[in-house]
Each structure stands twice: as structure tokens, then as C-alpha cells.
C-alpha positions as CSV (number, residue, x, y, z in Angstrom):
1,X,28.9,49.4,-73.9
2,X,27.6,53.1,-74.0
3,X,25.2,52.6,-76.7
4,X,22.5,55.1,-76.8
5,X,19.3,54.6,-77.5
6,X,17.9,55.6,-81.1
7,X,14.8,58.6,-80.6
8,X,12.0,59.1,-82.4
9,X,9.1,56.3,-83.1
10,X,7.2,56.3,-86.3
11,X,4.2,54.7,-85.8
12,X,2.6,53.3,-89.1
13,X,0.2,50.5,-90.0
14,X,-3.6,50.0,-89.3
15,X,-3.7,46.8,-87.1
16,X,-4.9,48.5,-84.1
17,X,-7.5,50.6,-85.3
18,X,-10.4,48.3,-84.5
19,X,-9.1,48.4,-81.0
20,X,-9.4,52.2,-80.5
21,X,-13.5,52.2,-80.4
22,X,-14.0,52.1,-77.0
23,X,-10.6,53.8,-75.9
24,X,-10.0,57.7,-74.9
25,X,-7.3,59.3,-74.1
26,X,-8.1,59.1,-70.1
27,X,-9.2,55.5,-70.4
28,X,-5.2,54.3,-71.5
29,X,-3.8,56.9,-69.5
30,X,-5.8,57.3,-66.6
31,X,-4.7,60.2,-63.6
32,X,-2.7,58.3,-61.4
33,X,-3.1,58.9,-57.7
34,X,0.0,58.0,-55.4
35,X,-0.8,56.1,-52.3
36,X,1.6,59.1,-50.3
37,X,3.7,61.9,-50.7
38,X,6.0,59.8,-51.0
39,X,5.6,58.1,-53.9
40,X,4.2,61.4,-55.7
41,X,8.1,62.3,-55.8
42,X,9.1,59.8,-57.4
43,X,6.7,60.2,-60.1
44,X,7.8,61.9,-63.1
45,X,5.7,64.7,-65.0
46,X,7.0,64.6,-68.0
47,X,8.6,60.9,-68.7
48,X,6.0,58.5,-69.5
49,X,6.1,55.1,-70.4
50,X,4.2,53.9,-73.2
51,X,2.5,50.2,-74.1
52,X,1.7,49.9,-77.5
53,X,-0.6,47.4,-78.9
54,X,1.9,45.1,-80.5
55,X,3.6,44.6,-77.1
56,X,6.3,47.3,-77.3
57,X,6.9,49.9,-75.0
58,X,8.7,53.1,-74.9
59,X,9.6,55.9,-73.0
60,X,8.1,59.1,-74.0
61,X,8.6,63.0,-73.2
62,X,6.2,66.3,-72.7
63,X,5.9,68.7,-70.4
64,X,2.8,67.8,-68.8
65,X,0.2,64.9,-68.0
66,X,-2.6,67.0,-69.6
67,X,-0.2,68.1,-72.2
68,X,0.9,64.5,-73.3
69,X,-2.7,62.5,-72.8
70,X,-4.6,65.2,-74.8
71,X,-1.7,65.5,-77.3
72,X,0.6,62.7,-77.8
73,X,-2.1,60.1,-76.8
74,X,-4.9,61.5,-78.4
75,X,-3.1,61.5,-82.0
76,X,-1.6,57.7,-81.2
77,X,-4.8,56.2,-79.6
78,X,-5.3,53.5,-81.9
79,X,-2.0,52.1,-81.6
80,X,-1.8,52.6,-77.1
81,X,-3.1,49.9,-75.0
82,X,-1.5,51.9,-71.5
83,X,0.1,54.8,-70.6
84,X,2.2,55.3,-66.8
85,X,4.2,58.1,-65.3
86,X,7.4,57.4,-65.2
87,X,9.1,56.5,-61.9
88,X,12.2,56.6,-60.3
89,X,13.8,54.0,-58.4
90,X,16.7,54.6,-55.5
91,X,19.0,52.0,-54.9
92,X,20.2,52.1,-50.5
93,X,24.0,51.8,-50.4
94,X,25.1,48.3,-48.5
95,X,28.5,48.1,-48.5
96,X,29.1,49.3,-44.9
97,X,26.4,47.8,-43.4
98,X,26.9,46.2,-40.1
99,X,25.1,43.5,-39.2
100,X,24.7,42.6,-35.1
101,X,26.0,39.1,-34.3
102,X,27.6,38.9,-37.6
103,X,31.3,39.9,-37.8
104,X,33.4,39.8,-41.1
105,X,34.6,36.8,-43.0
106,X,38.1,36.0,-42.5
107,X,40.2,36.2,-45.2
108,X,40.2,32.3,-45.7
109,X,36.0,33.1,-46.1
110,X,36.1,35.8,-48.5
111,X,34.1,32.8,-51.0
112,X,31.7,31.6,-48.2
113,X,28.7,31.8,-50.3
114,X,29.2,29.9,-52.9
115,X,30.7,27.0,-50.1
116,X,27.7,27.4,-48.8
117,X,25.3,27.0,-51.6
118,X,27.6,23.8,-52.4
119,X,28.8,25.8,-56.0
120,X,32.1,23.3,-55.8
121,X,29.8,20.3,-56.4
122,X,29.0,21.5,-59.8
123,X,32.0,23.0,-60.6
124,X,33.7,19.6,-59.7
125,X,31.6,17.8,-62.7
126,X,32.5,20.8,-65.0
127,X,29.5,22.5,-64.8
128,X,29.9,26.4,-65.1
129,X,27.4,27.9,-66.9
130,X,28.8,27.5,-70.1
131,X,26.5,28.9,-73.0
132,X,24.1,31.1,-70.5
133,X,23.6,34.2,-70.6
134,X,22.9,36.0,-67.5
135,X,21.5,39.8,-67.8
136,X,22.6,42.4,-65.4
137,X,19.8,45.1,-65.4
138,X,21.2,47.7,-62.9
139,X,24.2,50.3,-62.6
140,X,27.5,50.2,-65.0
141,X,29.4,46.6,-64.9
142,X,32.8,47.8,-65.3
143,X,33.6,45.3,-68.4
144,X,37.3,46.2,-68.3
145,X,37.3,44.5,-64.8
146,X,39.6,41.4,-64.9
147,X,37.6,38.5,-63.6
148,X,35.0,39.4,-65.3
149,X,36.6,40.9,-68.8
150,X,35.9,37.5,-70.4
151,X,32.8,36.4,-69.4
152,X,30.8,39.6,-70.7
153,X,28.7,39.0,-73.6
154,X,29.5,40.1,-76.8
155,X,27.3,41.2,-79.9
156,X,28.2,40.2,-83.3
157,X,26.2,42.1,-85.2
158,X,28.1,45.0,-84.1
159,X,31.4,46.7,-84.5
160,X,32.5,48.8,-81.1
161,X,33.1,52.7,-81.1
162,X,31.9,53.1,-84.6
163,X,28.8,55.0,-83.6
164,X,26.4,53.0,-86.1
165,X,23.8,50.9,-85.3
166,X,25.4,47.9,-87.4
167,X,22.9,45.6,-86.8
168,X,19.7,47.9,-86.8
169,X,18.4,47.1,-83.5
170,X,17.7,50.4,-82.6
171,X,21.1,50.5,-80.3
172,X,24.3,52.7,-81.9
173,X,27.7,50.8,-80.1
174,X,25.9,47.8,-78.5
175,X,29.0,45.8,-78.7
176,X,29.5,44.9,-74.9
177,X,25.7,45.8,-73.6
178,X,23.5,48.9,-72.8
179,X,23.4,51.9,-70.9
180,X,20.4,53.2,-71.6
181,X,20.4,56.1,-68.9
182,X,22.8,59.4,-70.1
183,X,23.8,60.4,-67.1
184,X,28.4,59.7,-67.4
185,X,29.6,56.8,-65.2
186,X,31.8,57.3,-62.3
187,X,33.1,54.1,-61.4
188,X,34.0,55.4,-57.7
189,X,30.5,55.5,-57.6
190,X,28.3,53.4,-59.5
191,X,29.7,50.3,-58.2
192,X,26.5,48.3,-57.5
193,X,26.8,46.8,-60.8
194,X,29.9,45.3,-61.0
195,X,29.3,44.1,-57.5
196,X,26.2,42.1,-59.0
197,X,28.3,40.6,-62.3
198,X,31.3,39.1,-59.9
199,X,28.7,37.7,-57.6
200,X,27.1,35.7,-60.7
201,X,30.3,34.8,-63.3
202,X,33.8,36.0,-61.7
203,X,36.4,34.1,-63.2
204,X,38.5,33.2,-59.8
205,X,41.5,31.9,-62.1
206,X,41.8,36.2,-62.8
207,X,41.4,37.1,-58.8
208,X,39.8,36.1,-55.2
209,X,36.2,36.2,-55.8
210,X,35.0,33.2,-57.3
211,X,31.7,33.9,-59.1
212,X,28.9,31.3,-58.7
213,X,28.9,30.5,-62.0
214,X,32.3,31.3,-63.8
215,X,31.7,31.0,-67.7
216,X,28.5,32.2,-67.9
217,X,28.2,35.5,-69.6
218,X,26.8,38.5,-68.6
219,X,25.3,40.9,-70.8
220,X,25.9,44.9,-69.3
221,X,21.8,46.3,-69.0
222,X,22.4,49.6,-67.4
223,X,19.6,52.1,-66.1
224,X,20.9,52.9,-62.5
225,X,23.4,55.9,-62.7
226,X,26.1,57.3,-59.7
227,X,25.1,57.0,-56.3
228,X,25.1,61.0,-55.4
229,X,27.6,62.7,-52.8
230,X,24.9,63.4,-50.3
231,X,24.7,59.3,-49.8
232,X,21.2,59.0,-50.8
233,X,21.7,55.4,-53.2
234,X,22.2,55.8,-56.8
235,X,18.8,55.9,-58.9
236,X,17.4,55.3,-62.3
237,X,13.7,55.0,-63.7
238,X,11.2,51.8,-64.4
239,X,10.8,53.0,-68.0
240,X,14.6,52.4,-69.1
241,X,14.3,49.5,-67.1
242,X,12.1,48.2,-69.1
243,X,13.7,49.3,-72.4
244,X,16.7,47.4,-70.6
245,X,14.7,44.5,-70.1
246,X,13.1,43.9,-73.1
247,X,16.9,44.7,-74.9
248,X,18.0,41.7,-72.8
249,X,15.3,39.8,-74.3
250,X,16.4,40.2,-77.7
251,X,20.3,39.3,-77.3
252,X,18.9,36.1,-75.7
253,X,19.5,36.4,-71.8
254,X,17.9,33.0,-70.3
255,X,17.8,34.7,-67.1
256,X,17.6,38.3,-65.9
257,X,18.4,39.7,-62.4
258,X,16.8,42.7,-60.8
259,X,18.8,43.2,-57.5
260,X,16.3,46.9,-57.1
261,X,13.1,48.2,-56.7
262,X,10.2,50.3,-55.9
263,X,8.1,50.9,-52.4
264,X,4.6,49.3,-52.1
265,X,3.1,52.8,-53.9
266,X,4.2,52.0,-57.5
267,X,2.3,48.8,-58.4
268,X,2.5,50.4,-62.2
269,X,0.9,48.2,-64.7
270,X,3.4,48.6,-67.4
271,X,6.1,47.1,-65.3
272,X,3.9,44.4,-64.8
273,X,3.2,43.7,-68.5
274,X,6.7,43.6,-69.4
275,X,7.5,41.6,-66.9
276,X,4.7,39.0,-67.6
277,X,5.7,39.0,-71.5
278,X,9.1,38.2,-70.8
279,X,8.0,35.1,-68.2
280,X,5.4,33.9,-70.7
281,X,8.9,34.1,-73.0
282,X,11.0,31.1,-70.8
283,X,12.9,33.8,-69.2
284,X,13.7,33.3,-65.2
285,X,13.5,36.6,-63.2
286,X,15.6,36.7,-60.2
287,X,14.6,39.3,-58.0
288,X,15.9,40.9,-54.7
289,X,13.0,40.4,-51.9
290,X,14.1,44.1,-51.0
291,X,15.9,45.8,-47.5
292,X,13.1,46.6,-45.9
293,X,12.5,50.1,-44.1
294,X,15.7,52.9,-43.3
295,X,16.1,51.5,-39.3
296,X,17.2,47.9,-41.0
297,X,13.6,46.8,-41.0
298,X,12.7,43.9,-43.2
299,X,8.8,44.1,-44.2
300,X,6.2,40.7,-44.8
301,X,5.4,41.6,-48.3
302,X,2.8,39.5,-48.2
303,X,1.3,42.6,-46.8
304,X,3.4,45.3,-47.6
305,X,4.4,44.6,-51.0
306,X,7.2,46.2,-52.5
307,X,7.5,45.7,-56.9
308,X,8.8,43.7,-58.6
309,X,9.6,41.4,-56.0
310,X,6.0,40.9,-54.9
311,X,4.4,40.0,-58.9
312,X,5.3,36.3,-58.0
313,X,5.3,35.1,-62.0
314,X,5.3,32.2,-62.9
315,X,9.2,32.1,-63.8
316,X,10.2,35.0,-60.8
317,X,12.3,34.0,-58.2
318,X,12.0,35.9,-55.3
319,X,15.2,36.2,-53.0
320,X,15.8,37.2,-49.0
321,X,18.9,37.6,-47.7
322,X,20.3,35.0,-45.4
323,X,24.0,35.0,-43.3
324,X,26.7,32.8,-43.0
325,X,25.2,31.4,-39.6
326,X,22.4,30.3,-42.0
327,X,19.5,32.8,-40.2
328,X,17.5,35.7,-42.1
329,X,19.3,38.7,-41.4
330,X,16.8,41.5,-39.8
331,X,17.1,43.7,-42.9
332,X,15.8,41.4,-45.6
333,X,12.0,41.6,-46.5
334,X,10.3,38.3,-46.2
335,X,6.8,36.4,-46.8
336,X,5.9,32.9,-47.0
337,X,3.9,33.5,-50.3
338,X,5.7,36.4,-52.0
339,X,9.2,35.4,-51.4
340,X,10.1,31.8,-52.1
341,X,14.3,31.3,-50.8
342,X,17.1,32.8,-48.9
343,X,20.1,32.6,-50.4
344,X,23.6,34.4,-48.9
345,X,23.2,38.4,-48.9
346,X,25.5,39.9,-46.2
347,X,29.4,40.3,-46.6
348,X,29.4,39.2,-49.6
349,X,32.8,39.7,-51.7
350,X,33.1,40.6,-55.1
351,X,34.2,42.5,-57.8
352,X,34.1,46.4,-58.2
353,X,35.2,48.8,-61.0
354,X,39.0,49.1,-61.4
355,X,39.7,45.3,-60.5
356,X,38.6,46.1,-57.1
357,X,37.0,43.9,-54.5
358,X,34.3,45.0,-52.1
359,X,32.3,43.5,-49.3
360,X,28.6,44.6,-49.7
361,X,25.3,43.1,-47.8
362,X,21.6,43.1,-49.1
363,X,19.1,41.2,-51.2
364,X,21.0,43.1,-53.7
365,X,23.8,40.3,-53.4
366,X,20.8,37.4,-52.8
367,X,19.7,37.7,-55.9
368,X,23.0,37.1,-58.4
369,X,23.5,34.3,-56.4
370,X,20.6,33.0,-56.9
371,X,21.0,34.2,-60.9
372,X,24.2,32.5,-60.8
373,X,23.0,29.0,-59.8
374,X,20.2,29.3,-62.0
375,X,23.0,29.6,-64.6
376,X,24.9,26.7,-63.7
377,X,21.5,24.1,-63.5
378,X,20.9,25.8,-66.8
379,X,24.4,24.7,-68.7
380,X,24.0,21.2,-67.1
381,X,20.4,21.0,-68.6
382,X,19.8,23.1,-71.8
383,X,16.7,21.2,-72.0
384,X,15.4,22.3,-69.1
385,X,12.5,24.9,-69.1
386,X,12.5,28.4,-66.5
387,X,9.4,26.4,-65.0
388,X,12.1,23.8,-63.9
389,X,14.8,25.7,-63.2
390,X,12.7,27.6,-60.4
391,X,10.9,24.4,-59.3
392,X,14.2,22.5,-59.0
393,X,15.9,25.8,-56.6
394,X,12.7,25.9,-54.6
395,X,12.5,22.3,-53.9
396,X,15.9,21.8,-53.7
397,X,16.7,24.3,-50.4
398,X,18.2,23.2,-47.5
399,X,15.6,23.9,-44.9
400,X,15.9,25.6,-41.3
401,X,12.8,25.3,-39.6
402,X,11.6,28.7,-38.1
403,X,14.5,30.4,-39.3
404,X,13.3,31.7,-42.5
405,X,10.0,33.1,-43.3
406,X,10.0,32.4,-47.3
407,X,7.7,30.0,-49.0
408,X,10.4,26.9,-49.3
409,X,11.2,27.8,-45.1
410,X,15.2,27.3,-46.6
411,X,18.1,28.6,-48.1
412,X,19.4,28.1,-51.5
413,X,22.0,24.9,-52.5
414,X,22.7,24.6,-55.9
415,X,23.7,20.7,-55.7
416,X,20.4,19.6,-54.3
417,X,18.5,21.9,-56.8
418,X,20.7,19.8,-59.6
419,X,19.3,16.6,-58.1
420,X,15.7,17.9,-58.3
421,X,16.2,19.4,-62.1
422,X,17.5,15.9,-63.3
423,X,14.3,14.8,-61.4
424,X,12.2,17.1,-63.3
425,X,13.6,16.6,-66.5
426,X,14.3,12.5,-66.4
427,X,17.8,13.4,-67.1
């Protein structure tokens, strides 16, 4: 699960030398003006991340801008298409969230979102996401955790703890997933994670969250580190996230969750690319509409976008947050182009580390459930492409006129999205 990352890129063969006539160092790595102050802290100076010709990209280090664009980029022009700071991303802590007008589930409710995304109808026709592989790119998934210990993906190719890279992926110890950040976990608090993983495949038969789709497996992609002890949200940077990504891509993830994300500043064009090549690869991005402003705000980002939720791909699914009365709650971000459902995001139990269970609210917990359904259409349809899969959720809402501002006006139910997949397919 710790693997670390191999350094160091050589950079050999001529393909790209044609390109480089009409390129300069400024011209694929341009200065990069923030829209705020802002967002000009959460730019790095000395993390960059790097798209090469042949579609890779990597994180790179210097010690300046200047430094690394007349140095680094200079010597490696023929082989750059685009250069970006690095940025850092800052997850906001849910889990004690209070939400007016909503109290607690009862006990007997701890489940209520997948009741009310109709998960059981599935389920009932043994449909659980076998064979799917869901990726969770965010903090540490505690893969020790007992309802989730045997749904997380495995790798083959790899023996644990021995510190090689066995199967010469570029990853030493990739046995049970990534962590590509170094800072050390601490469970107590990097829970965010784990809390994703229950929501999409906890095994209810190991505890009392039942996961939306419970044989799925999840494959560990972790960038986001502790949340601090000042209480300012735990934080990591787009360029491992994209190393996490594009890692996911590789071990075969048919979908990929994102329950994070950046303010309406960093619209960084590498996070875009990476994005786009893995939706022009069949792979379904589910991402978390975002929580709006620090008062509980939720923003239209039709207008105010915040990335990635506001790319709108071809296979992205953008999710808002809705509550067990079936209304938006006032904290989710919205818009009826950028964001397409709702889907259950507020005290919502699942699994922490050390076979714990937490409530937690937030797009954050929109999202997996939205991953997790995905998964199940998915196993009843291999066929099926991420075109469909998305097509069938969006058309297959159940709708609540004026209550939700999202593109499909509904919120997410998994059965009628199975009745509009066999649609699509002829199944």
C-alpha cells in the first residue's frame, strides 16, 4: 500500500523533435498569473508538473520558476508539450457538520442512502459489482479495515513489503495500491479516505455500513495526507493526483472517484489533459460538485466554477449533495449545466480506519455513491460503455421539480438507471 514512487526520468528518443520548432521555454511554460491572493498560496514554486509529448506527465522539482523554465525546460523542450505550477488542494472536514432541518438518522437509518437510491433492487438479482474496479484517489483507505479488507484490489505482479518494483511499473510495494504523497499516515486523522471506500464497497456481512456496491474492489490511490491539528482540512497537490490517476489507469479502474477539489482560480491545463485522456480511455469520473463557500454556501458553477467538477467530459459525472428528505442541502454547489445529479451527501455512515464508523456530510459522500452505482450497472452490463453508464444515471433519476438545481432536476436511483442501461444497450 506505501509504495513510493520511483525518481528520476530519462528522457531518450527523437520523436518529438520536429515538434520543438516553434516552442520556447515560455511558450510551454508560460508565467502563470493567479486570479487572487488566494490562489497565489496555493501555488507551488518549486513543484511543477510536467506534460510530455507522448501523453505522460510528471512531477518535477527546482527551486525557482525562472530557475526550472530556463533550465529543466530549456534542455527537455523537444520532448514538453506544457508545463503548470504545482497546486495544492485542501480538503474541508464534514464529519460534524450540522445541517438545519436535518437531524441524525436513527439507528434503524444508519443505511438510508443506499434505501434510497433503491441499492436493494440490484442486490436482490445479485448484482454487486462483481469484477469492477472502483479507484479511490484521495487520503489513506485503511485496507486493514474489516468491511472493506476484502474488497481492496490486489496487484499480481507484485509481492508486498519486499521493496522491489516486481513488476517494473515504476511503483516499489504496489501490492494493495498507492500513496504517492510521503508525508506518514495518521489514521486518527486521515480519515476521509476510508470514509469514501465504505460508502462505495463495504461488505455489510463484516459490519453496519452496507456499501453501495459490496464486491466491487477498490484500488487505494492516495495523494491527500493528515488533516492538521489547527482543523484546516487535510491537503495534497493536483500533480500526484494526477500521477494517482493515471496509476489507476494502468491497474484497470473502470471508474475513478474524486470526492476533492480546487477553487475557480486553478483552471490548470494539465489537470485538464489528464483528465480528458483518461475519458477519451472509457473511464467514468465521478466527481464531488464541491461545498461551496466557509458560511455553508453552495455556489452555481455554472458561473463560479470550481475544477474538476466544472470540466463536464464526456464520461464525468458531476455530483451535489442531497438529504434524506430528498432536497439539496444549502452547502452543496449546484448548476443546471455543470452538475448533472444529486445523490445522498449528508449523515452518511461509513467506515473509518481502525474498523470504525463515522457519520460525515458533503459532496465528498455524493460522489462514492454515485461511484458505487456506477459499479453495480457496470457488473450487470460489462458490455456497457462509460458513455452509457452516465447516460443511463442521468436519465434514470428520480426527479423533484424545483428542488434540485442539477442538469437531470433529480436525485440518483440506481434501479431506474439499470432500466435505462438495458435500454441503451438492448440487453
Amino acid at each position: 500500500m506505501d509504495a513510493i514512487r520511483l525518481s528520476g526520468l530519462l528522457v531518450i528518443g527523437f520523436f518529438a523533435a520536429a515538434c520543438s520548432q516553434n516552442k520556447t521555454s515560455e511558450s510551454v511554460f508560460p508565467n502563470q498569473n493567479t486570479a487572487s491572493a488566494s490562489c497565489g498560496k496555493q501555488a507551488s514554486q518549486n513543484r511543477f508538473i510536467v506534460q510530455w509529448e507522448d501523453g505522460r506527465f510528471t512531477v518535477e522539482t527546482d527551486s525557482s520558476p525562472d530557475q526550472f523554465r530556463h533550465g529543466f525546460v530549456k534542455n527537455n523542450l523537444a520532448y514538453i508539450k506544457h508545463v503548470d505550477h504545482d497546486y495544492r488542494i485542501q480538503l474541508t472536514p464534514q464529519q460534524n457538520l450540522s445541517i438545519e432541518g436535518e437531524a441524525a438518522p436513527a439507528a434503524s437509518d444508519l443505511n438510508w442512502g443506499p434505501a434510497a437510491i433503491q441499492a436493494d433492487a440490484l442486490w436482490s438479482q445479485n448484482i454487486k459489482g462483481d469484477g469492477i474496479i472502483v479507484a479511490v484517489v484521495d487520503g489513506m483507505v485503511d485496507v486493514s479495515q474489516a468491511q472493506l479488507q476484502a474488497n481492496i484490489a490486489t496487484n499480481p505482479g507484485e509481492i508486498a513489503g519486499n521493496g522491489v518494483d516486481d513488476d517494473n511499473n515504476g511503483f516499489i510495494d504496489d501490492y494493495q495500491g498507492i500513496k504517492v504523497n510521503t508525508e506518514e499516515n495518521v489514521p486518527s486523522r486521515n480519515q476521509h479516505g476510508t470514509h469514501v471506500a465504505g460508502i462505495i464497497a463495504a461488505d455489510s456481512t463484516q459490519g453496519p455500513v452496507q456499501g453501495i456496491a459490496p464486491r466491487a474492489k477498490i484500488l487505494p490511490a492516495q495523494f491527500i495526507g493528515n488533516e492538521p491539528t489547527n482543523g484546516q482540512g487535510a491537503s495534497g497537490s493536483i500533480g500526484d493526483a494526477i500521477i494517482a490517476m493515471n496509476y489507476a489507469a494502468s491497474r484497470g479502474a473502470k471508474i475513478i472517484n474524486m470526492s476533492w477539489g480546487v477553487g475557480p482560480c486553478v483552471q490548470l491545463p494539465n489537470l485538464q489533459a489528464s483528465l480528458q485522456q483518461l475519458s477519451n480511455q472509457g473511464i467514468l469520473l465521478v466527481t464531488a460538485a464541491g461545498n461551496g463557500d466557509s458560511r455553508g454556501v453552495g455556489y452555481n458553477v455554472d458561473i463560479y466554477p470550481t475544477y474538476p467538477s466544472a470540466y463536464n467530459l464526456l464520461n464525468q459525472i458531476n455530483v451535489a449533495a442531497s438529504t434524506i428528505s430528498d432536497s439539496m442541502v444549502g452547502f452543496s454547489n449546484y448548476g443546471m449545466v455543470s452538475v448533472h445529479i444529486a445523490a445522498p451527501g449528508v449523515n452518511i455512515y461509513s467506515t473509518v480506519p481502525n474498523n470504525g464508523v463515522a457519520s460525515m456530510s458533503g459532496t465528498s459522500m455524493a460522489s462514492p455513491m454515485t461511484a458505487g452505482a456506477a459499479a453495480l450497472l457496470w457488473s450487470a452490463i460489462p458490455s456497457a460503455s462509460a458513455t452509457q453508464i452516465k447516460q443511463a444515471i442521468v436519465k434514470g433519476v428520480d426527479v423533484f421539480p424545483g428542488r434540485f438545481e442539477v442538469s437531470s432536476k433529480g436525485r440518483l436511483n440506481v434501479s431506474k438507471a439499470y432500466t435505462e442501461l438495458k435500454k441503451l444497450t438492448g440487453h
